[in-house]
C-alpha positions in Angstrom: 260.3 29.8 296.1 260.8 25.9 295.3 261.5 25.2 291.7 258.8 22.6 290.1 261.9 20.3 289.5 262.5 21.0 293.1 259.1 20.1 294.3 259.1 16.9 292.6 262.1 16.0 293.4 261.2 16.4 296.8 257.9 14.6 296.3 260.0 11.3 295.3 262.4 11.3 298.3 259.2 11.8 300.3 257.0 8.9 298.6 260.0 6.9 298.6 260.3 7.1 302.3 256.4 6.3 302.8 257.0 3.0 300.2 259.9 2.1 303.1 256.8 2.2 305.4 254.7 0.4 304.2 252.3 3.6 303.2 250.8 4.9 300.0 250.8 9.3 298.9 247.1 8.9 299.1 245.8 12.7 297.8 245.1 14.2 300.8 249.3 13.6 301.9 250.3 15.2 298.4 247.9 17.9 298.8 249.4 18.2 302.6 253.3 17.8 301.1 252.2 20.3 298.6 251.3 22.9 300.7 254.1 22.3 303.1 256.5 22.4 299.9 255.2 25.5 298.6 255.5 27.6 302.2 258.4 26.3 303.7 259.5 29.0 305.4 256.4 30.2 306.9 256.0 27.4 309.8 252.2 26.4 309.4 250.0 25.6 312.2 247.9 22.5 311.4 244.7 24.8 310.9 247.0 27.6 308.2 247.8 24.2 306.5 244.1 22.5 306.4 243.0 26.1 305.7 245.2 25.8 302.1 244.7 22.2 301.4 240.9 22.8 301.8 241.5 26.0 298.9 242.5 22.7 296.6 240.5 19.8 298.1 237.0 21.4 299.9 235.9 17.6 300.7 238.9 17.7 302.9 238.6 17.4 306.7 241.1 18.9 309.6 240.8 15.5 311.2 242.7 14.1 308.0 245.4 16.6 308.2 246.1 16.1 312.2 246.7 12.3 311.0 248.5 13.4 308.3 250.7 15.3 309.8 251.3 12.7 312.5 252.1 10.4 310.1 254.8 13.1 308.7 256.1 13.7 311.7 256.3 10.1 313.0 258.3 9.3 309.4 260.1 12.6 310.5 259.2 14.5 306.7 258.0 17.1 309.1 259.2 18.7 311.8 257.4 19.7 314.9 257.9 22.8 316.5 256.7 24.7 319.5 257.2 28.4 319.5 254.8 29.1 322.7 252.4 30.3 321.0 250.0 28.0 322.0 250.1 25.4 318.6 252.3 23.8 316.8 254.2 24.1 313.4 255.2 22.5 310.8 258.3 22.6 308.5 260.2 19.8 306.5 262.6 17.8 307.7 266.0 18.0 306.0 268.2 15.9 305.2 271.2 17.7 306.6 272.3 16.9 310.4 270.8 19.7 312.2 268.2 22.2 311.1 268.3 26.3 311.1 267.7 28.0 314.3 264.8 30.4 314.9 264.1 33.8 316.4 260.8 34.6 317.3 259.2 37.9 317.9 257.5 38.6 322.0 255.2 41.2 320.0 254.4 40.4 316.6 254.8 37.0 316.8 256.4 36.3 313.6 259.5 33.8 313.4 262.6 34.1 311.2 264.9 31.6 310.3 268.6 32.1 311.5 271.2 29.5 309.7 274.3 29.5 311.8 274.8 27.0 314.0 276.9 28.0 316.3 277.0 24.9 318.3 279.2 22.1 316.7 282.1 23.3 319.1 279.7 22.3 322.4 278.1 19.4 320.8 281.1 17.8 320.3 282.3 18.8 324.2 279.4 16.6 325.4 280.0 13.7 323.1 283.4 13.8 324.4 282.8 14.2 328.0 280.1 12.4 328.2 279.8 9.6 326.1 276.9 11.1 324.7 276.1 10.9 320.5 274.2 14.6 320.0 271.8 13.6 316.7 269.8 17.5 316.5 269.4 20.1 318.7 266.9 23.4 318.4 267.6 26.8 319.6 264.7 29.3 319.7 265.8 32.9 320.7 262.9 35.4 322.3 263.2 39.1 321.4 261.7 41.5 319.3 262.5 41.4 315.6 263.6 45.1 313.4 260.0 46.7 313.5 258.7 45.5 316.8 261.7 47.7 318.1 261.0 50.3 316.0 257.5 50.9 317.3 258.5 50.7 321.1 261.2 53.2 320.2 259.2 55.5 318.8 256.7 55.7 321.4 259.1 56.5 323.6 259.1 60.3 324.7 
């Protein structure tokens, strides 16, 4: 859970970003940055997120959080992920050069967050030989997470 000094903090970098833009933290992007903040590592669809900005604001519409969140992504304060699962979600951007990695579950669906990266050793292989500057990558890994496995296992005769 994000400290309160943490969340503003955060808050600043984020409306400092949108001033370098050109673009106001109307209410309807705090109350999006809020939410996003306060569940960071629970990758939100667009509809989980309106669903808890709309808890705060009811006037709210989805519309406003699809441009919202293209906004965020466009300023990259959001990152954009596709797990397969037929939507996308959201998590903030970092400031750090890549992100965590993620393994996702083939039965329950549920995504963890895996921290090592175990790629600066090839990334810097391909900026070598091939004149190429790597900025990010993303892994995703398929499988089935500790329970999932459980549960097939125990069917088993």
């Amino acid at each position: 859970m994000v400290s309160e000094e943490e969340k503003r903090q955060k808050i600043r970098l984020i409306e400092e970003k949108l001033k370098e833009k050109d673009c106001k933290l109307t209410p309807q992007r705090k109350a999006t940055l809020d939410v996003l903040i306060e569940n960071e590592s629970k990758h939100l669809s667009t509809e989980d997120i309106y669903q808890l900005v709309k808890d705060k604001y009811p006037d709210i519409g989805l519309a406003t959080i699809y441009r919202t969140l293209q906004l965020f992504d466009n300023f990259d304060i959001v990152k954009k992920l596709n797990f397969n699962d037929g939507c996308y979600r959201y998590e903030l951007s970092e400031d750090h050069r890549h992100q965590h990695h993620h393994l996702i579950c083939l039965t329950c669906g549920n995504v963890y967050e895996f921290d090592d990266d175990l790629l600066d050793q090839l990334e810097d292989r391909i900026e070598s030989n091939n004149d190429f500057q790597v900025k990010d990558h993303m892994v995703k890994f398929f499988g089935y997470c500790k329970d999932c496995k459980e549960d097939d296992n125990e069917k088993e005769p």
